[in-house]
Structure formats: structure tokens, C-alpha cells
PQR file of N, CA, C, O and H, with PARSE charges and radii, in Angstrom:
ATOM      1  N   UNK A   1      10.351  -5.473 -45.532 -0.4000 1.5000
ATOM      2  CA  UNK A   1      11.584  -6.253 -45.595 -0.0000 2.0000
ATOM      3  C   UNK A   1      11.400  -7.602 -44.905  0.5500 1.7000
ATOM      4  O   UNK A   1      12.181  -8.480 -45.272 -0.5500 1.4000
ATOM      5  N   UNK A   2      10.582  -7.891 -44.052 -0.4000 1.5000
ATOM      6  CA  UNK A   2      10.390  -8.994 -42.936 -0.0000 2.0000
ATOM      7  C   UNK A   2      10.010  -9.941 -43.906  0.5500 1.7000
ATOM      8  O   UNK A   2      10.696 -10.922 -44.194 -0.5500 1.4000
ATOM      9  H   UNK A   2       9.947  -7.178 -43.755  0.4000 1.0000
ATOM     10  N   UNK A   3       8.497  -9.546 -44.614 -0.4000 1.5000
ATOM     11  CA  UNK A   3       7.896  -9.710 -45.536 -0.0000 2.0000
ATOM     12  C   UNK A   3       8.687 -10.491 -46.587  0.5500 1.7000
ATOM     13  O   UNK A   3       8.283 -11.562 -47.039 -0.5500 1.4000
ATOM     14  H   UNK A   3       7.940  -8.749 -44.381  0.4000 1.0000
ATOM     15  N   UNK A   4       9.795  -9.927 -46.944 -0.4000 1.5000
ATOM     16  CA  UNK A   4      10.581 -10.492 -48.055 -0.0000 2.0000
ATOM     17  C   UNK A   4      11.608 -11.829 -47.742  0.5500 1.7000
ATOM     18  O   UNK A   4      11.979 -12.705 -48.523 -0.5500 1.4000
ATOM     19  H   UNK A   4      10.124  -9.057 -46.577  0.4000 1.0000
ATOM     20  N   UNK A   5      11.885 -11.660 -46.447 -0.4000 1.5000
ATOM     21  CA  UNK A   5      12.426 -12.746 -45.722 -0.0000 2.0000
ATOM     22  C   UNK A   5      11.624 -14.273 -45.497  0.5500 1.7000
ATOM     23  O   UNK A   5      12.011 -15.440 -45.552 -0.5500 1.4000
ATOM     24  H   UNK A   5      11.583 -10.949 -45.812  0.4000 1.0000
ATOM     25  N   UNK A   6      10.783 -13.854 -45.317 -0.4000 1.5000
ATOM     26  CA  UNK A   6       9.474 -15.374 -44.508 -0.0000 2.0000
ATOM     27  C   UNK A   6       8.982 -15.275 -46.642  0.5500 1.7000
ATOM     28  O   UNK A   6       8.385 -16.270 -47.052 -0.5500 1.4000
ATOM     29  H   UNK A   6      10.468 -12.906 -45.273  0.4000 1.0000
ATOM     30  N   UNK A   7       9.175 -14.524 -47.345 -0.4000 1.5000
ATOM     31  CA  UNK A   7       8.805 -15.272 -48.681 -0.0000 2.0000
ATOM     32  C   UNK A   7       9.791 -16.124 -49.362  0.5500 1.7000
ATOM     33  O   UNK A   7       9.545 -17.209 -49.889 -0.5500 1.4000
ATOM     34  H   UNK A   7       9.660 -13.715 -47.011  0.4000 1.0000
ATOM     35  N   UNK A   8      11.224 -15.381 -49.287 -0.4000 1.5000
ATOM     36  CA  UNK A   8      12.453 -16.120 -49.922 -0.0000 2.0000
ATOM     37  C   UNK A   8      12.798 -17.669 -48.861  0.5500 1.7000
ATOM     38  O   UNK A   8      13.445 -18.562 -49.408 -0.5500 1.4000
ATOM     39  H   UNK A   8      11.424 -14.500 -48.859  0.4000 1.0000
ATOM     40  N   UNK A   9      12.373 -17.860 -47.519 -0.4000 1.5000
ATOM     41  CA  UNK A   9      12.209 -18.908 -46.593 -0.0000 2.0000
ATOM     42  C   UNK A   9      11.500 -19.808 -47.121  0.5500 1.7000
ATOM     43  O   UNK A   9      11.741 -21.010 -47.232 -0.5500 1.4000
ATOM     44  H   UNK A   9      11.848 -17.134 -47.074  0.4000 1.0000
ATOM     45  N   UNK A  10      10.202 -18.941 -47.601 -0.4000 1.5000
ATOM     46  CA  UNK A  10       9.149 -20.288 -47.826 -0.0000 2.0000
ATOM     47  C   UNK A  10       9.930 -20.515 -49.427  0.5500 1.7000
ATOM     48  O   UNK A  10      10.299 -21.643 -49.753 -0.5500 1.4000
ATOM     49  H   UNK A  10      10.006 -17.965 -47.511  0.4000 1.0000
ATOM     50  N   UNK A  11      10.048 -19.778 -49.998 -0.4000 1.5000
ATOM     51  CA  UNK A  11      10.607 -20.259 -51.503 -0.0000 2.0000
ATOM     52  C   UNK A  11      11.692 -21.396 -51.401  0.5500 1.7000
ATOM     53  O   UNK A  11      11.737 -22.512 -51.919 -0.5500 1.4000
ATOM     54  H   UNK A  11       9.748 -18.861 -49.733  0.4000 1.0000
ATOM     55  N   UNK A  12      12.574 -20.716 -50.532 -0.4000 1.5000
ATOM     56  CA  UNK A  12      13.597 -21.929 -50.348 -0.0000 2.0000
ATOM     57  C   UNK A  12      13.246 -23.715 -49.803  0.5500 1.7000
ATOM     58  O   UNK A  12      13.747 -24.804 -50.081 -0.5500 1.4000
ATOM     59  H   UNK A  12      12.538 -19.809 -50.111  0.4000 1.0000
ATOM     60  N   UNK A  13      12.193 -23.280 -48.964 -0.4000 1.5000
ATOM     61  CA  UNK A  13      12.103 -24.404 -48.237 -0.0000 2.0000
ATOM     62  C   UNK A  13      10.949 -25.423 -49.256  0.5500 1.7000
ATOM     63  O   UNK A  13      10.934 -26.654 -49.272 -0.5500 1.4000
ATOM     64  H   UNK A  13      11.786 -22.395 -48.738  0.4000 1.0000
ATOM     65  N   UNK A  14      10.191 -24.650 -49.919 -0.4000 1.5000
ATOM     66  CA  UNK A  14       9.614 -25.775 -51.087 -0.0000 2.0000
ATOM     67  C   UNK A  14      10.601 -25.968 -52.359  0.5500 1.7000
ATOM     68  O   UNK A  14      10.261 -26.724 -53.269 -0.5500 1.4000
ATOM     69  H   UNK A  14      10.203 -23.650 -49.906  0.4000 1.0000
ATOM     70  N   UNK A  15      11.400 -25.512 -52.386 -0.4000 1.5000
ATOM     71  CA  UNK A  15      12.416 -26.020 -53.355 -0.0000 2.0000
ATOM     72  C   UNK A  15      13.514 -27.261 -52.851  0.5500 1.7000
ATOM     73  O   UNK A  15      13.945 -28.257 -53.432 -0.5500 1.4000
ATOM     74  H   UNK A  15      11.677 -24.899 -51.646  0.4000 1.0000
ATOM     75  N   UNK A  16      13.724 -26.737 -51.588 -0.4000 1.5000
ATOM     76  CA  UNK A  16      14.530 -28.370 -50.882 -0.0000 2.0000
ATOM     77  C   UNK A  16      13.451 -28.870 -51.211  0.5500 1.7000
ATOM     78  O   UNK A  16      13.403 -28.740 -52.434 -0.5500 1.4000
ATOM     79  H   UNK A  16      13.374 -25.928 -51.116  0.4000 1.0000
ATOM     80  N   UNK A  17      12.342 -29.482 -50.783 -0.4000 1.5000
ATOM     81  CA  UNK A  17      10.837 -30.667 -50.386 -0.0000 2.0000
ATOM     82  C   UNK A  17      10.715 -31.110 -51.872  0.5500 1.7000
ATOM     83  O   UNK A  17      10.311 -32.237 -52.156 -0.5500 1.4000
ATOM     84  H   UNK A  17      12.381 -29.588 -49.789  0.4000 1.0000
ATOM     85  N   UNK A  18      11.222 -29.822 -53.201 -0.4000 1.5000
ATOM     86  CA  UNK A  18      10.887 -30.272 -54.368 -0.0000 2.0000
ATOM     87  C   UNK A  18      12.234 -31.471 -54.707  0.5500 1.7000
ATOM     88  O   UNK A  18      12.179 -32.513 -55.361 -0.5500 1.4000
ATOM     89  H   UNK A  18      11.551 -28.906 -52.970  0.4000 1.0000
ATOM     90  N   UNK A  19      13.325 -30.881 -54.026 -0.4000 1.5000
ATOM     91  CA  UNK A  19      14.468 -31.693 -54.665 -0.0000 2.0000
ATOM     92  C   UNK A  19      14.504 -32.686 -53.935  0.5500 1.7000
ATOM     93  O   UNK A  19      15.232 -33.445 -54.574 -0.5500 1.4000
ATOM     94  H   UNK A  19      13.369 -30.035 -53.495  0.4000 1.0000
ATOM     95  N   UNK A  20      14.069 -33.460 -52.573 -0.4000 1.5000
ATOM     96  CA  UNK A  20      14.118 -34.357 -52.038 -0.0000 2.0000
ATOM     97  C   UNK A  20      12.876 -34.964 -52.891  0.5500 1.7000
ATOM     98  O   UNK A  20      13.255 -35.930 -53.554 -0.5500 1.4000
ATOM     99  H   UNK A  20      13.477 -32.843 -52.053  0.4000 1.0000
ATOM    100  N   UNK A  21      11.557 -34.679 -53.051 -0.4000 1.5000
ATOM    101  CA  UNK A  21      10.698 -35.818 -53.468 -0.0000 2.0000
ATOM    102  C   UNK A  21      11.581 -36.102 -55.202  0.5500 1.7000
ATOM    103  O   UNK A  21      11.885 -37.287 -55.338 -0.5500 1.4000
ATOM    104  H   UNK A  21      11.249 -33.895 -52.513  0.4000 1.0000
ATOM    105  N   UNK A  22      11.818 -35.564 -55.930 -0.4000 1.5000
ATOM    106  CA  UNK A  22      12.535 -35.792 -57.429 -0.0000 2.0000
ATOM    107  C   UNK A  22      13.765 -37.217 -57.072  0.5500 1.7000
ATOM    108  O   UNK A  22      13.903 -38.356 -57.518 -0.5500 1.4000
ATOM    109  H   UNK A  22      11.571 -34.601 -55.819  0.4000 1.0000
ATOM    110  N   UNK A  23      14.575 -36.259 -55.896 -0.4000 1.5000
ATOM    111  CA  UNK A  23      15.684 -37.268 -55.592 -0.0000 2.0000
ATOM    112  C   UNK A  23      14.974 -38.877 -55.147  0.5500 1.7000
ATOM    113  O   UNK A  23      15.471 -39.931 -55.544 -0.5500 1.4000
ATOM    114  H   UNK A  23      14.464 -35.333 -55.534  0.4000 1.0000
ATOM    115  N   UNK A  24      13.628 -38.801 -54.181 -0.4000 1.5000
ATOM    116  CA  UNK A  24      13.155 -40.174 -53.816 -0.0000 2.0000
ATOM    117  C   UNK A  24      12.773 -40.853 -55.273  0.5500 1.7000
ATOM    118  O   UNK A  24      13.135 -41.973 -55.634 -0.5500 1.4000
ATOM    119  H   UNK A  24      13.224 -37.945 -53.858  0.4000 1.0000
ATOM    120  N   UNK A  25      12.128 -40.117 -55.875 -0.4000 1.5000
ATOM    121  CA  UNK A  25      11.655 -40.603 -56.670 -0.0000 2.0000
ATOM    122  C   UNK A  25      12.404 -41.542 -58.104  0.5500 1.7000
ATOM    123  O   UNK A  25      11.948 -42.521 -58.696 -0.5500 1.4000
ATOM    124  H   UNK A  25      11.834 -39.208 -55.581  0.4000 1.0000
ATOM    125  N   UNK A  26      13.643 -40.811 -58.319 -0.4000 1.5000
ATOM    126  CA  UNK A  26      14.814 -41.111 -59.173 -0.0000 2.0000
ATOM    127  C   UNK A  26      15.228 -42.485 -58.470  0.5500 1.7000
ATOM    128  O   UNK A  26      15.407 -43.539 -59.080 -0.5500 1.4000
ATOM    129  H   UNK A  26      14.013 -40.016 -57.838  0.4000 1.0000
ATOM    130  N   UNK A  27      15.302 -42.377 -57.641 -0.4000 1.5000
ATOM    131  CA  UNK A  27      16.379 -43.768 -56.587 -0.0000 2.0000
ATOM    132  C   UNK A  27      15.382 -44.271 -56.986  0.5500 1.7000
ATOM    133  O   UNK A  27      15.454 -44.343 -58.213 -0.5500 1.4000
ATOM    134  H   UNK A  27      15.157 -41.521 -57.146  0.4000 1.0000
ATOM    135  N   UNK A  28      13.986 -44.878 -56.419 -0.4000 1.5000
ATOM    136  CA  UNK A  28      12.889 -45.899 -56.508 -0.0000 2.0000
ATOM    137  C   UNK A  28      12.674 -46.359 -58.363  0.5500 1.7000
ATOM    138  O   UNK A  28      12.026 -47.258 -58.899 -0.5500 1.4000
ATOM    139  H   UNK A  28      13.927 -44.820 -55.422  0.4000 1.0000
ATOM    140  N   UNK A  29      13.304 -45.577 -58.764 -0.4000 1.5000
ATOM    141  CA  UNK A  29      12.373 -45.707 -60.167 -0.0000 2.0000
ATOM    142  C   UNK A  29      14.239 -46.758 -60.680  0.5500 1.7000
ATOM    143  O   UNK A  29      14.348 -47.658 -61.513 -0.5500 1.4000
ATOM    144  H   UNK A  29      13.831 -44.846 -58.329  0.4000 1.0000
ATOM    145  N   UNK A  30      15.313 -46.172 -59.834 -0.4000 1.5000
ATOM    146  CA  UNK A  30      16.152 -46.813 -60.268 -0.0000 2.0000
ATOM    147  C   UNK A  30      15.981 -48.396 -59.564  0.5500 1.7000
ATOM    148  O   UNK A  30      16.182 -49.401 -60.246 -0.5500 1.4000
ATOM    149  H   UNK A  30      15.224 -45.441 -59.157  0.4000 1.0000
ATOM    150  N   UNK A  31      15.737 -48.442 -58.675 -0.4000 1.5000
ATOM    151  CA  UNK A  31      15.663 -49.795 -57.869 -0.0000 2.0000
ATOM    152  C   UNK A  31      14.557 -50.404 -58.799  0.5500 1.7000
ATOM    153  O   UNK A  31      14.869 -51.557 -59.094 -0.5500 1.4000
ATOM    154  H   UNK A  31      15.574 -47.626 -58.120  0.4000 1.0000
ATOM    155  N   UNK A  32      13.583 -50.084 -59.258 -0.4000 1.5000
ATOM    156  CA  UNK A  32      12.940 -50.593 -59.679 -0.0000 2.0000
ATOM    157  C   UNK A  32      13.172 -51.632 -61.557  0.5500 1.7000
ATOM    158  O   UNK A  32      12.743 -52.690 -62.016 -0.5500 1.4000
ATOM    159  H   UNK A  32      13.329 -49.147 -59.018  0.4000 1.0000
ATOM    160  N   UNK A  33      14.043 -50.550 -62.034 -0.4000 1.5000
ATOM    161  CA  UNK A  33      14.890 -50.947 -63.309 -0.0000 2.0000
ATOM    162  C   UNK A  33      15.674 -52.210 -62.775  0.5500 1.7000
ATOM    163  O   UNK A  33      15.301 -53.156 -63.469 -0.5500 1.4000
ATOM    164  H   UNK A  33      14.391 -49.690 -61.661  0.4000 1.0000
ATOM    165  N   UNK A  34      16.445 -52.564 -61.997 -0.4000 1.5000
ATOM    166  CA  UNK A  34      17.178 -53.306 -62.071 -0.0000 2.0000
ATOM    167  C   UNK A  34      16.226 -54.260 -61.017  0.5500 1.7000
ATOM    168  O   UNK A  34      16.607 -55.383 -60.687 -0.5500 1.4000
ATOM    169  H   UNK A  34      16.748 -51.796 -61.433  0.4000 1.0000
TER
END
């Protein structure tokens, strides 16, 4: 069960890191359009 905890943690926590680099990346690509 511990096991399943520190996996759904790490799952979660590279899914924020995924949605923050997408989110940097969207803004820059918008600054960059205009």
C-alpha cells in the first residue's frame, strides 16, 4: 500500500512539471506571435 502511495505521488507530481512546462511553453510561443 506504501508502495502505491510514493507511485500515485510520483505520477502526480510529473504530471504538474508536465502541465507547467506545456503552460511555459504556450505563453512564450504566444509572446512570440505577436
Amino acid at each position: 500500500m506504501i508502495l502505491f502511495d510514493i507511485l500515485l505521488i510520483v505520477i502526480s507530481s510529473l504530471i504538474l512539471v508536465v502541465c507547467i512546462l506545456v503552460g511555459v511553453a504556450f505563453l512564450t510561443l504566444l509572446e512570440r506571435k505577436v
